[in-house]
DOKE-782052 format. One record per residue (C-alpha): x, y, z; residue in three letters. Coordinates in steps of 0.25 Angstrom, whole numbers, padded with zeros to 4 digits, always signed. Layout:
N
XYZala...
This chain:
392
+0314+0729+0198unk+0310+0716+0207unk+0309+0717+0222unk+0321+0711+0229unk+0317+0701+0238unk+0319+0702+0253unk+0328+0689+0258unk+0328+0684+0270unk+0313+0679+0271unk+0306+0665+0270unk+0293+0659+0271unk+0289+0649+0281unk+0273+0644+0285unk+0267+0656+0277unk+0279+0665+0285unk+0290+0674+0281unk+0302+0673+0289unk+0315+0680+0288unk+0328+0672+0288unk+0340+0682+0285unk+0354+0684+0289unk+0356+0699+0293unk+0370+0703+0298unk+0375+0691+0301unk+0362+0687+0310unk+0351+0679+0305unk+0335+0686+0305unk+0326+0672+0305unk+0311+0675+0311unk+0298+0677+0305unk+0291+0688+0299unk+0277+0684+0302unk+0271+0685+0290unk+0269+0679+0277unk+0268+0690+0269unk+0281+0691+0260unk+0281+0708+0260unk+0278+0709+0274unk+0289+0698+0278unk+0299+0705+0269unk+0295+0719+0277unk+0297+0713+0291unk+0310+0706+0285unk+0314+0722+0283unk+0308+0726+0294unk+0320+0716+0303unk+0332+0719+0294unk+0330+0733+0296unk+0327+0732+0311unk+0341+0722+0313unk+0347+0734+0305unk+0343+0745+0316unk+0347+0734+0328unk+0363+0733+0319unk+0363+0748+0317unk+0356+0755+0327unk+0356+0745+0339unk+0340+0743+0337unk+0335+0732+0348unk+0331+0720+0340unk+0316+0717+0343unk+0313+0702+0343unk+0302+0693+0340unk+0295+0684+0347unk+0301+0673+0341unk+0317+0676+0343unk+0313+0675+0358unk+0305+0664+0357unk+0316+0657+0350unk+0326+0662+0359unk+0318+0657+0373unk+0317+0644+0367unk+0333+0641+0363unk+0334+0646+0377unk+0324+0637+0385unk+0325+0625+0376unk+0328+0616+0390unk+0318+0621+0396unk+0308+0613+0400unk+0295+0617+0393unk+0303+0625+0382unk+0295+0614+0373unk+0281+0622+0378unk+0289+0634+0375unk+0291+0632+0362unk+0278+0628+0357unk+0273+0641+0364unk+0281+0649+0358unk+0280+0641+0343unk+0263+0642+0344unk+0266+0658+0347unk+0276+0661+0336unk+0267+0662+0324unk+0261+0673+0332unk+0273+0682+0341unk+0283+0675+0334unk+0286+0686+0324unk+0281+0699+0335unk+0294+0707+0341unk+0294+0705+0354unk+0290+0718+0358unk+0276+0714+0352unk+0274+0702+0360unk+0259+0705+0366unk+0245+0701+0370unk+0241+0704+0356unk+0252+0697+0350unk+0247+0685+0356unk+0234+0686+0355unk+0232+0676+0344unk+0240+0666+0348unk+0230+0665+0360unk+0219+0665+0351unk+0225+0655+0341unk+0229+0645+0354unk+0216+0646+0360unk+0207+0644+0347unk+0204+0629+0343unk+0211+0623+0330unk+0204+0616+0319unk+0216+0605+0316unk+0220+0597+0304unk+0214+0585+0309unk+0200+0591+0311unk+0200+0592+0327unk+0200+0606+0334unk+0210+0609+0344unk+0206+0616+0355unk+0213+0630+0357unk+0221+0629+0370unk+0221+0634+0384unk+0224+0649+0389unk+0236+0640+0397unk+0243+0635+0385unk+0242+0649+0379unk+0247+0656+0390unk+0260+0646+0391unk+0263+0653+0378unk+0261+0666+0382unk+0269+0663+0394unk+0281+0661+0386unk+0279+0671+0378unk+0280+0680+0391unk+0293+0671+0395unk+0298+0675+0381unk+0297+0689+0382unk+0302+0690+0395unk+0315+0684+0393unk+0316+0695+0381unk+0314+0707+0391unk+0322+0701+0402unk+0333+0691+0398unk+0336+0692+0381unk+0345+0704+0378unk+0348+0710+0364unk+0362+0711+0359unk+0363+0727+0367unk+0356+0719+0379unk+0344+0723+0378unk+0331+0716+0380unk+0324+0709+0369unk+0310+0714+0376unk+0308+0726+0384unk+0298+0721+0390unk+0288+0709+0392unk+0272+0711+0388unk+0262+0708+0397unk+0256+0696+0390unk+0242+0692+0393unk+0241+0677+0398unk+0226+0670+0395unk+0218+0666+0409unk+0221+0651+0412unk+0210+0648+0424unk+0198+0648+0417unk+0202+0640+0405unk+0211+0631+0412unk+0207+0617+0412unk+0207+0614+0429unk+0212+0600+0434unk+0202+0590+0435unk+0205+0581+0448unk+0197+0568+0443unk+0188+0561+0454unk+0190+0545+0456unk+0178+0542+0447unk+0183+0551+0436unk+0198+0544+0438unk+0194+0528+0435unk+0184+0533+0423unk+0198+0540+0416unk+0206+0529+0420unk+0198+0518+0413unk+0199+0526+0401unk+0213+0526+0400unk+0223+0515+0394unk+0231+0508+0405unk+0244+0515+0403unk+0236+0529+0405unk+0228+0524+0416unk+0240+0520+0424unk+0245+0533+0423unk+0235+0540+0425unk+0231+0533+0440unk+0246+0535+0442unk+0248+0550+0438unk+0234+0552+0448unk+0242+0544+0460unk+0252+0549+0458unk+0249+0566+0455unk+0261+0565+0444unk+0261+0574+0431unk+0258+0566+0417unk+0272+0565+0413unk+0277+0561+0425unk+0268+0548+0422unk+0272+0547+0409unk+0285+0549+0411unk+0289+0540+0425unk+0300+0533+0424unk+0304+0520+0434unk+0317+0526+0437unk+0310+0537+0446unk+0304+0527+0454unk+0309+0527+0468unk+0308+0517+0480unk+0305+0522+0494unk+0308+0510+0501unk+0306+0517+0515unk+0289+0515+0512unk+0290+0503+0501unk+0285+0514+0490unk+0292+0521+0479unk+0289+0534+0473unk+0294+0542+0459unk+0303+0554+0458unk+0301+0563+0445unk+0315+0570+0444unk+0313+0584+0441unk+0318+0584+0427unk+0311+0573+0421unk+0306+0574+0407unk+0291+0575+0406unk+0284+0576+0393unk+0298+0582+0387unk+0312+0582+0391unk+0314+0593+0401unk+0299+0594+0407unk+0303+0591+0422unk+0294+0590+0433unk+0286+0602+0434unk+0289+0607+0446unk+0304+0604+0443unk+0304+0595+0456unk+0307+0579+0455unk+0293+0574+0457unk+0290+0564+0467unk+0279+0554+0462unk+0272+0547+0475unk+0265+0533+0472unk+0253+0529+0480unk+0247+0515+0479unk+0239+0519+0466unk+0253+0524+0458unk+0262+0511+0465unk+0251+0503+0457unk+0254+0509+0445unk+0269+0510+0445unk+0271+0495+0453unk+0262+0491+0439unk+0271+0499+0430unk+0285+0491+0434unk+0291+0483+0423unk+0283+0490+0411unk+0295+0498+0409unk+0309+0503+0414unk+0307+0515+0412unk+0294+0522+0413unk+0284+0518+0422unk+0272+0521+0412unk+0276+0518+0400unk+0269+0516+0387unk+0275+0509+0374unk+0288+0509+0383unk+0288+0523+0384unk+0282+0535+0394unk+0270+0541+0388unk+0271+0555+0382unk+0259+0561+0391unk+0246+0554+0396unk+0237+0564+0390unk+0234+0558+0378unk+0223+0553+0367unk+0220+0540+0377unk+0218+0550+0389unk+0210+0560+0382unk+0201+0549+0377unk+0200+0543+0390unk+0195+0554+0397unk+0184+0556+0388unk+0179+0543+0390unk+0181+0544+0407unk+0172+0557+0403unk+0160+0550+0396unk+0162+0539+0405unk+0161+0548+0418unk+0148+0555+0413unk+0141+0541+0409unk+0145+0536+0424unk+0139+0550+0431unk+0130+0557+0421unk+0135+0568+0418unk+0146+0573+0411unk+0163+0572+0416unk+0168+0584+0421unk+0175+0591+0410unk+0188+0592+0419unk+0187+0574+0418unk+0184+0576+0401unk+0197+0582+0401unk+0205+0575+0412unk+0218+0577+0412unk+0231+0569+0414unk+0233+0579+0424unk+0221+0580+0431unk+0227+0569+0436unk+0238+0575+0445unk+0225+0585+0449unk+0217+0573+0452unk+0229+0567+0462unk+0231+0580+0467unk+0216+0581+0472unk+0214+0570+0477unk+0227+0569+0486unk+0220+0583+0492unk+0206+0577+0494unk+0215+0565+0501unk+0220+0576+0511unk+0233+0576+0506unk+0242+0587+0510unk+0246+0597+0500unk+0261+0595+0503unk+0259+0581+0499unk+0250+0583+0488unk+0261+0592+0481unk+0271+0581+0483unk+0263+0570+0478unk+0260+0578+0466unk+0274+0585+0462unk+0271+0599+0467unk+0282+0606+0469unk+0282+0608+0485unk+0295+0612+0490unk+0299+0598+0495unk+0309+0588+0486unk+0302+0576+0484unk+0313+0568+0483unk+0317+0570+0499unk+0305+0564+0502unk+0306+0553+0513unk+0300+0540+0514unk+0291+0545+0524unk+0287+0556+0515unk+0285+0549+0502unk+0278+0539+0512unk+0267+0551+0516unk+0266+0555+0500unk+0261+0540+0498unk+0251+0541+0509unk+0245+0553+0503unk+0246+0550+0487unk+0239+0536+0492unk+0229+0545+0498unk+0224+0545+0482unk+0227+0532+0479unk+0213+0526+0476unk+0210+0523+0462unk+0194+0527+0463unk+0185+0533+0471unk+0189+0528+0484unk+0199+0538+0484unk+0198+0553+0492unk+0186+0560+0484unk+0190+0571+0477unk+0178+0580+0474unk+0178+0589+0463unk+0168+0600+0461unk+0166+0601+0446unk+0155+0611+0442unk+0143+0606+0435unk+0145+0607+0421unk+0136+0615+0412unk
């Protein structure tokens, strides 16, 4: 007699997965493996476990993926749910199918070693593996994940869907964190040669100016405001302005005041009329970020061309410059200018305590003394020694 084949299953990417409708409710999540028998066990395996929760009032254990699923319908406005989402997609091929009750160090200890290996792509290039920050971001929801299980989702009896929450092991960050590199005046007009003009001046502004990189990009005229009472005008960043996407906000969640001194006035005076809307626009729109293929190229060359001028080679921290070693650079600078660290955290958008749109002329006056404290363009402005230890 032939063996009656078990419904409810189909395959996806090498994967069984069960789609069936038991009691009215609908069983959709994968078995984990691509092995028809196996699949067919685990598809028994649940039936016979939603049995004993009808019957017997048996508490349902859950996978990874329910509450994943779950914290994402229920954040979706959230700000960096779009972060949140890919972490939780790069980690579903690994706890995706585990019961919640098996979420561990062990369960995760491939996905670490997968994320930190380099990848052999299509194209031929390798890609490097990625920092123990980025993997601890994802471990990190996966912590905010089981918490709300333990202590906010309840079952139809109210009971938790987690007992408790594991103790999960987070990678060290300080010793393979890339640590900001504050550029010196001779470094700055190297890179800034190498750049195009639409990224040079918004690179001179973003390091007048301490603002982040999608507050250059994404600058719009209609923040602009005069302060007639010291002939000057300044930008105010409302707090819920878009960013790279949508919702991203200002960091801090504050409006964010952005002080020009005589560098960053050039800049903006210069930027009048090119459009109505945006005050760096390219191809009549705002750049998606600045750190691109024209960047990284050009810090390459500012690199060779540093070690032909000097004789030996550029810090590593200058071959790599970032767009936000910027900020770091502004931030430096405005200390080694003697600038108070109350208005060092205003002119950067630290969040501080004070609103910064009460400021008073007289106030916003100050801030343009001390931000044109930096305002030099080379060397002639306050040095700023680095120590850099000799390289090997």
């Amino acid at each position: 007699m032939a063996r009656k084949t078990i419904t409810g299953l189909s395959q996806r990417n090498g994967l069984w997965h069960i789609d069936k409708k038991v009691n009215g409710e609908r069983l959709y999540e994968s078995t984990g493996t691509g092995d028809r028998a196996e699949a067919e066990r685990y598809l028994i395996h649940r039936l016979e476990m939603l049995r004993q929760q009808k019957v017997y009032g048996v508490r349902h254990v859950r996978t990874f993926q329910e509450a994943a699923t779950r914290f994402i319908l229920e954040h979706k406005d959230q700000p960096s749910i779009k972060l949140t989402a890919l972490c939780l997609q790069q980690l579903d091929p690994y706890l995706g199918h585990l019961p919640l009750t098996h979420i561990d160090d062990a369960a995760l200890a491939d996905f670490i070693r997968d994320r930190q290996t380099a990848q052999k792509l299509p194209s031929g290039k390798t890609k490097k593996g990625v920092s123990n920050r980025t993997i601890n971001i994802a471990i990190e929801r996966v912590i905010r994940v089981l918490s709300l299980c333990a202590r906010k989702w309840r079952d139809d009896e109210r009971r938790p869907w987690l007992d408790s929450v594991p103790m999960l092991k987070k990678l060290e960050e300080k010793k393979s964190s890339r640590k900001p590199y504050p550029m010196s005046w001779q470094e700055q007009t190297i890179l800034f040669k190498e750049l195009p003009e639409h990224l040079v001046k918004m690179a001179l502004f973003k390091v007048n100016t301490g603002c982040r990189e999608q507050e250059v990009c994404k600058l719009r005229w209609d923040w602009e405001i005069t302060v007639p009472e010291i002939a000057a005008s300044v930008f105010l960043i409302p707090a819920d302005f878009g960013g790279r996407h949508k919702n991203s906000g200002v960091k801090n969640g504050d409006e964010r005041l952005v002080v020009l001194n005589s560098v960053a006035k050039q800049i903006i005076d210069k930027q009048r009329g090119i459009s109505k809307e945006w005050v760096f626009p390219y191809a009549d729109s705002p750049l998606h970020r600045m750190n691109d293929t024209a960047w990284k190229k050009a810090r390459v060359r500012a690199a060779k061309l540093w070690q032909e001028e000097n004789l030996r080679p550029a810090h590593p921290g200058y071959a790599s410059i970032r767009v936000h070693d910027l900020k770091h650079t502004f931030g430096r600078r405005l200390r080694a200018a003697g600038v108070t660290e109350e208005d060092r955290k205003a002119l950067l958008g630290h969040k501080n305590g004070s609103v910064t749109s009460h400021y008073s002329g007289a106030e916003l006056g100050h801030l343009i003394e001390a931000a044109n404290m930096v305002s030099a363009t080379d060397s002639r402005g306050p040095v700023l020694t680095i120590l850099k230890r000799r390289q090997a």
